[in-house]
N, C-alpha and C positions, 0 to 999 in steps of 0.2 A: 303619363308614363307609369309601367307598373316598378313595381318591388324589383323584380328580373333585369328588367331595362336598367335601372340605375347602377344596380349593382355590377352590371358586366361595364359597362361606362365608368365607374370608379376603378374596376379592376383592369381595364384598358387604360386609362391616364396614369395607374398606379404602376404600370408595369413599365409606360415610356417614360416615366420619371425615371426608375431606378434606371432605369438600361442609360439612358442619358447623363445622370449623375456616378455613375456605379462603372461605366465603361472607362472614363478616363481616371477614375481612382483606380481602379485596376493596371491601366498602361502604365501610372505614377508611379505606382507600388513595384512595377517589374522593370521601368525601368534604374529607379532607386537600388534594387537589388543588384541589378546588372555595373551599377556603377561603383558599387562596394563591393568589392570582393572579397576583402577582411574579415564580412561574416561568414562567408563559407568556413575557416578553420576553426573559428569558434563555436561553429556549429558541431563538428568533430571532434572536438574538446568536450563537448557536453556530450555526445553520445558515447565517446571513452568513457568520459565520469559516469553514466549513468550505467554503462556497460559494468565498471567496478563498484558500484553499489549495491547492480542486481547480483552481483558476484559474492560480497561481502554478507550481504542481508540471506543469502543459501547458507553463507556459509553459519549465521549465526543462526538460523530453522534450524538447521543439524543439531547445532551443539545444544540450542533447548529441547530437544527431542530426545537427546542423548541424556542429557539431567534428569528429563521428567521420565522416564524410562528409568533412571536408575531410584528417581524419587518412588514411582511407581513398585519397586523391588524391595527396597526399604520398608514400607506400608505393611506389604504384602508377609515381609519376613516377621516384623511386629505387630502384627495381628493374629499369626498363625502361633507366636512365642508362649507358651503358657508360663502363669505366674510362678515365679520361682517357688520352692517349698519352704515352709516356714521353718527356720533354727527349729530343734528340738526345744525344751525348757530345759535352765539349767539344774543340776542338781543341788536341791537344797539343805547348805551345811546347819545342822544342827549343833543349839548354841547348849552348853553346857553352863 
C-alpha cells in the first residue's frame, strides 16, 4: 500500500470513530439541556450582566477621554506659558 492508501483508511476509521463516539455525546448533551431548564434564566442573567458592563466600561472610555482631553489642554496651556519676569532688584540702601 502507498502513503495515499493508508492515510485515507486512517482518515475513514478517524471519521467513523468520532461520528460514533461524538453522535450520542451530542444527543446527551441536548438532552441534559432539555431537561434543565434552570439554565435557560441564568443564562439571561449573564447576558443582562454582560449587557451592564458593556454599558459601564462606555461609560468609563468617555470619562478617560474626557480627562485625557482636559489633561491634553493643561500641557498645551503650560507649554505655551512664558516664564514669568524676573522681580526687578531691590534698591540698595546706603549705609551711613
Amino acid at each position: 500500500m502507498d502513503v495515499e492508501g493508508i492515510v485515507a483508511i486512517a482518515g475513514f476509521f478517524t471519521t467513523v470513530i468520532t461520528i460514533v463516539i461524538g453522535l450520542p455525546l451530542v444527543k446527551a448533551h441536548i438532552r441534559a439541556k432539555e431537561r434543565n431548564p434552570a439554565l435557560a434564566p441564568a443564562e439571561q442573567e449573564r447576558e443582562q450582566r454582560l449587557a451592564r458592563m458593556e454599558t459601564a466600561i462606555e461609560a468609563i472610555a468617555v470619562e478617560v477621554e474626557r480627562i485625557s482631553e482636559g489633561q491634553r489642554f493643561v500641557t498645551k496651556l503650560l507649554a505655551e506659558r512664558h516664564a514669568p519676569a524676573a522681580l526687578p532688584p531691590e534698591p540698595r540702601e546706603e549705609r551711613r
